[in-house]
C-alpha positions in Angstrom: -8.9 -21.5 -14.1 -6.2 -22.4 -12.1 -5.8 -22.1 -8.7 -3.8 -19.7 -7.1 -0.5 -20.3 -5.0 -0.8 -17.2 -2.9 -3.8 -15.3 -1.4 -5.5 -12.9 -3.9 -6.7 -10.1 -2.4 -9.2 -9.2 -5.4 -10.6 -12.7 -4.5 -11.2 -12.2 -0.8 -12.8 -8.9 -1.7 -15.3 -11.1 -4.3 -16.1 -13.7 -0.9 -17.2 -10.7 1.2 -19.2 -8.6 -1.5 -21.5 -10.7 -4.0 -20.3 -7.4 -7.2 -17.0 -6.3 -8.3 -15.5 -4.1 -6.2 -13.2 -1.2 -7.4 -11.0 1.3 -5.6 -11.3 5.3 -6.5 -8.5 7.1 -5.2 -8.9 10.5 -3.2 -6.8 13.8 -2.8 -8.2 15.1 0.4 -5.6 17.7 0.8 -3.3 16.2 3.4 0.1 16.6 4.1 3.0 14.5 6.4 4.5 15.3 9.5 7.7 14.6 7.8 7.3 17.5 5.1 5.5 20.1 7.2 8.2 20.6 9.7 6.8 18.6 12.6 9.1 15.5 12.1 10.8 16.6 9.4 10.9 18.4 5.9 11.0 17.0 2.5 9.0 14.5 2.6 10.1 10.5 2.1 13.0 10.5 -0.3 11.5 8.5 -2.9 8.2 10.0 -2.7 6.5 12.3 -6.0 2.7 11.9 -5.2 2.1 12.8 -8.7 3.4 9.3 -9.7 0.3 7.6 -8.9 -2.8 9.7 -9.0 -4.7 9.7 -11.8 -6.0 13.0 -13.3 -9.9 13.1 -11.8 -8.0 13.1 -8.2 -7.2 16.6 -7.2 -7.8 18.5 -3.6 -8.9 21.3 -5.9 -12.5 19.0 -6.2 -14.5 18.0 -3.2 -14.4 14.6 -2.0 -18.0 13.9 -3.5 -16.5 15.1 -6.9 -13.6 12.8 -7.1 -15.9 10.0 -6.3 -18.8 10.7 -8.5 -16.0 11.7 -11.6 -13.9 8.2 -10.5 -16.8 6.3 -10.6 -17.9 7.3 -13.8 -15.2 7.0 -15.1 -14.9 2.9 -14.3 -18.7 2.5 -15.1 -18.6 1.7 -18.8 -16.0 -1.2 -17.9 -18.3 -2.7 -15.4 -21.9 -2.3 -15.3 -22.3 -3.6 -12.1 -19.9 -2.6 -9.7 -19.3 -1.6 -5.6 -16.9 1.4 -4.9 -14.3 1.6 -2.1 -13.5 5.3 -1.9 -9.5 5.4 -1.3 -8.1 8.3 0.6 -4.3 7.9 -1.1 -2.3 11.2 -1.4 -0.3 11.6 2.0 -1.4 11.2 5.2 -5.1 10.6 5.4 -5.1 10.7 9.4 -3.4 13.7 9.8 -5.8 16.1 10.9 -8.2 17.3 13.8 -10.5 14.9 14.2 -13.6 16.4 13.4 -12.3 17.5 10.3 -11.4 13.7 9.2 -14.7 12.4 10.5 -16.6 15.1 7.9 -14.3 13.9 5.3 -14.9 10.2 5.9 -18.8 10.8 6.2 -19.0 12.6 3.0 -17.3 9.8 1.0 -19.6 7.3 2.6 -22.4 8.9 1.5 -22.0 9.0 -2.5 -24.4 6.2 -3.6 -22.8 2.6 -4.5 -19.7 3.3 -2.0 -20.2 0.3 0.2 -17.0 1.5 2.3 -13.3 3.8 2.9 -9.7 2.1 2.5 -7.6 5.2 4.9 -3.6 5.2 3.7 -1.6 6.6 6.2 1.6 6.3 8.1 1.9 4.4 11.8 2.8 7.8 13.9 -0.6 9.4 12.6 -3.2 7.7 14.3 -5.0 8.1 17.8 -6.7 6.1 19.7 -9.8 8.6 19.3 -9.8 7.7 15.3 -9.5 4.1 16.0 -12.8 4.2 18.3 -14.6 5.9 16.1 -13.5 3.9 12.9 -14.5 0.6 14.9 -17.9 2.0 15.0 -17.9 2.5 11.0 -16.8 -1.2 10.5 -19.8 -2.5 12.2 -21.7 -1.3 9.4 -19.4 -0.9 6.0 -16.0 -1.9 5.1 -13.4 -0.2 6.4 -9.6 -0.8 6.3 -6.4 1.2 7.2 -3.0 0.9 5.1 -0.2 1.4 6.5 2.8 2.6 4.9 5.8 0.4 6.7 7.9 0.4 3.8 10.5 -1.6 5.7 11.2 -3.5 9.0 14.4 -2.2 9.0 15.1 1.1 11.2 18.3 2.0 9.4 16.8 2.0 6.0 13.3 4.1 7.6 15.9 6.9 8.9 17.9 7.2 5.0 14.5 7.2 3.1 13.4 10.1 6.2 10.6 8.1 6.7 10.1 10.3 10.8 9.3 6.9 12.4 10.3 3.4 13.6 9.4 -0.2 12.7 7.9 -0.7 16.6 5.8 2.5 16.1 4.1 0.4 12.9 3.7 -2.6 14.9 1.8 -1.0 17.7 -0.3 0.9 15.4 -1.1 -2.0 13.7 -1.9 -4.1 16.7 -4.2 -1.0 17.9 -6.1 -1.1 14.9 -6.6 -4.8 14.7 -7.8 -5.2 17.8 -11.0 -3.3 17.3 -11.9 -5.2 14.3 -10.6 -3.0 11.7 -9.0 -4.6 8.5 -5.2 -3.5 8.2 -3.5 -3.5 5.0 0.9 -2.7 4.7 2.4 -1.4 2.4 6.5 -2.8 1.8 9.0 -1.0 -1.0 11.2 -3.9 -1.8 14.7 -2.7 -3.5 15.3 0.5 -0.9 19.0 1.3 -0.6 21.4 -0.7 0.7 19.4 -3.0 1.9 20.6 -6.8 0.9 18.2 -9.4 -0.4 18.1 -11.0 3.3 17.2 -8.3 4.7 14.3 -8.1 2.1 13.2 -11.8 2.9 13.2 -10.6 6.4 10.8 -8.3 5.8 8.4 -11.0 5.5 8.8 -12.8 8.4 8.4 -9.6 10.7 5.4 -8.7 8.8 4.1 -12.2 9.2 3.9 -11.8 13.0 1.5 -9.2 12.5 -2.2 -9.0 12.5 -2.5 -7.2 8.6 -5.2 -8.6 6.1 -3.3 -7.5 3.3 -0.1 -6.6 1.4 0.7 -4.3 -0.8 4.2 -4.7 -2.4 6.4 -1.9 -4.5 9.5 -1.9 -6.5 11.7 0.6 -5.7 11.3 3.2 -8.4 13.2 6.4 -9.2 11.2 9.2 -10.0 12.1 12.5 -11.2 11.6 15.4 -8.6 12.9 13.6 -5.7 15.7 13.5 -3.4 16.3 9.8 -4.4 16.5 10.9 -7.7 19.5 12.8 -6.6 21.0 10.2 -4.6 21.0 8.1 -7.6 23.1 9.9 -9.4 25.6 10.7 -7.2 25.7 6.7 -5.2 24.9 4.8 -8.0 26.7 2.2 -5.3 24.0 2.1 -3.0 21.1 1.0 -5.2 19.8 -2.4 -6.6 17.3 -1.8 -9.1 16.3 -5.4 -10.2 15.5 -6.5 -13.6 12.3 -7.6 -14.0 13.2 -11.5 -13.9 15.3 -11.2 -10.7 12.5 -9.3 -9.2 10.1 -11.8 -9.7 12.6 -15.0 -8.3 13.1 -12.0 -5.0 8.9 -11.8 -4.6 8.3 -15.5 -4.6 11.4 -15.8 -2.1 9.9 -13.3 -0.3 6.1 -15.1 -0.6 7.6 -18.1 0.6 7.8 -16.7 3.9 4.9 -14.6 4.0 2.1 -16.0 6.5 -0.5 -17.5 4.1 -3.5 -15.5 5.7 -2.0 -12.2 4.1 -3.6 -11.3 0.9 -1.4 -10.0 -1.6 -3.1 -6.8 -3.0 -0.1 -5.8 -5.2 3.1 -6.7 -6.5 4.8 -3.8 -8.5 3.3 -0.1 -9.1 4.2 1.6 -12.5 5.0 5.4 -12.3 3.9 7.2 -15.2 6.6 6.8 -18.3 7.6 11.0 -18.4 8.5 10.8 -14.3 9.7 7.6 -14.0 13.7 7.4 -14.5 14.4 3.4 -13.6 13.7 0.9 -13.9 11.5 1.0 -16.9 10.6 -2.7 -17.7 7.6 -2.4 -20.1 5.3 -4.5 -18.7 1.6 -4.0 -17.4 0.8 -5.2 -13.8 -1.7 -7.8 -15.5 1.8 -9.4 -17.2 3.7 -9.0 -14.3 0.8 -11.3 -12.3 0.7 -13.6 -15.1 4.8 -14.1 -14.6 4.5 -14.5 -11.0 1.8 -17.3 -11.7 3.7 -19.0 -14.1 6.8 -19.0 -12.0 5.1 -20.0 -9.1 4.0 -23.0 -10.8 7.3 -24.1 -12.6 8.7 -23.5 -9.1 6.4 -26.1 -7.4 5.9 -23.5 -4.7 3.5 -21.6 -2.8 2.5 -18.5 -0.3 3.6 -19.8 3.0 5.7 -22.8 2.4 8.7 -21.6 4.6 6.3 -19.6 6.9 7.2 -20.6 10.4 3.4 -20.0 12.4 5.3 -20.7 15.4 6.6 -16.9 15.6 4.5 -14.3 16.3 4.8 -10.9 18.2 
């Protein structure tokens, strides 16, 4: 097999764990700060959690449920097989604290998870968490996503986002500093933003102490208030075609720091919410594009990278 020109993230999972590892997505029931009222109501304009959770994961169902139903439900594909249980739906740090610690305890102990992967936004997280989260990673896996979603404090204020590019960075450095895997998570395509300012996305993030990446294609989704917007500004939005796309991800790779493992490239919304762009491919075909682009390219994760600049 050849070799890959970027970090895989689904190989530095297989150096640390000697079985397959697979992520099952939890609804624990959260909400934002930025729908409740607190920062903000409505929630981030291009966001319709239904677009990405798959039918097992429902608040409805305790935690252990959604774990023992997702992990049956990847056992026939893999007989041998680690679980990461993945609190996804909102904001998975926005609670009292003994609350979240119950929450996290439970999902460590259904058999054959091995550890927790925490999505959450940069605002939502107290030094009290970390501490206690350091503590977990001494003994099992633990990593904290971050949704950034852009360097760009303009763009975080139109997509009502309820907070700033610096509050990420201290977050992240917070977290990082008590040995707990980071992971971001970047939405490349958001309106009006130009394709430098998407490149410089990746040398901000590069200064930063995160593990891994997760990257997103902007999608429009029914039930949102982008949804709206995108009737009445058509103007203000670049949805790439699928070939352009790929050219703006290896651009963007190019100048990605080299020790950030790419976890993800595009996310598909399910066909009866997803309004554009619809390009009919599976992730697994999107990968296999980027690798044979890559290659025809000559290029590589990093080749632009300047390790000179950091924060």
């Amino acid at each position: 097999m050849q070799k890959k020109r970027y970090l895989d993230y689904a190989l530095v999972l297989k150096g640390l764990f000697s079985e397959r590892i697979q992520k099952i997505s939890i609804n624990a029931g959260f909400t934002c700060p930025n729908r409740n009222g607190e920062k903000g109501i409505g929630g981030c304009t291009y966001c319709n959690n239904l677009s990405f959770l798959p039918e097992y994961c429902t608040p409805q169902k305790s935690i252990t449920q959604q774990l023992e139903e997702g992990i049956r439900f990847f056992h026939h594909k893999y007989q041998s097989q680690k679980y990461l249980a993945y609190f996804q739906s909102f904001t998975n740090t926005y609670g009292d604290f003994a609350h979240l610690k119950r929450l996290y305890e439970e999902a460590l102990s259904v058999p054959n998870v091995v550890g927790i992967v925490i999505g959450t936004r940069p605002d939502c997280i107290s030094d009290t968490l970390l501490d206690y989260l350091a503590e977990v990673a001494k003994q099992r896996y633990v990593m904290i996503e971050y949704g950034i979603e852009s360097t760009n404090n303009q763009t975080l204020k139109f997509i009502n986002r309820g907070h700033s590019f610096e509050e990420a960075v201290t977050a992240i450095n917070e977290t990082a500093k008590r040995g707990i895997l980071c992971s971001a998570h970047l939405i490349l395509g958001l309106p009006k933003e130009t394709i430098e300012q998407q490149i410089f996305h990746a040398k901000e993030l590069s200064k930063l102490p995160i593990t891994s990446l997760k990257l997103h294609q902007l999608q429009i989704v029914k039930g949102t208030r982008m949804a709206e917007q995108f009737q009445e500004h058509p103007e203000w939005f670049h949805l790439f075609p699928v070939e352009e796309y790929i050219d703006l991800v290896i651009n963007f790779l190019e100048y990605l720091n080299p020790d950030i493992a790419i976890e993800r490239f595009v996310s598909q919304s399910p066909k009866e919410l997803l309004l554009a762009p619809d390009w009919g491919i599976k992730n697994f075909e999107f990968v296999a594009k980027i690798d044979k682009r890559m290659q025809q390219r000559n290029t590589f994760q990093g080749k632009l990278y300047d390790s000179t600049s950091k924060r």
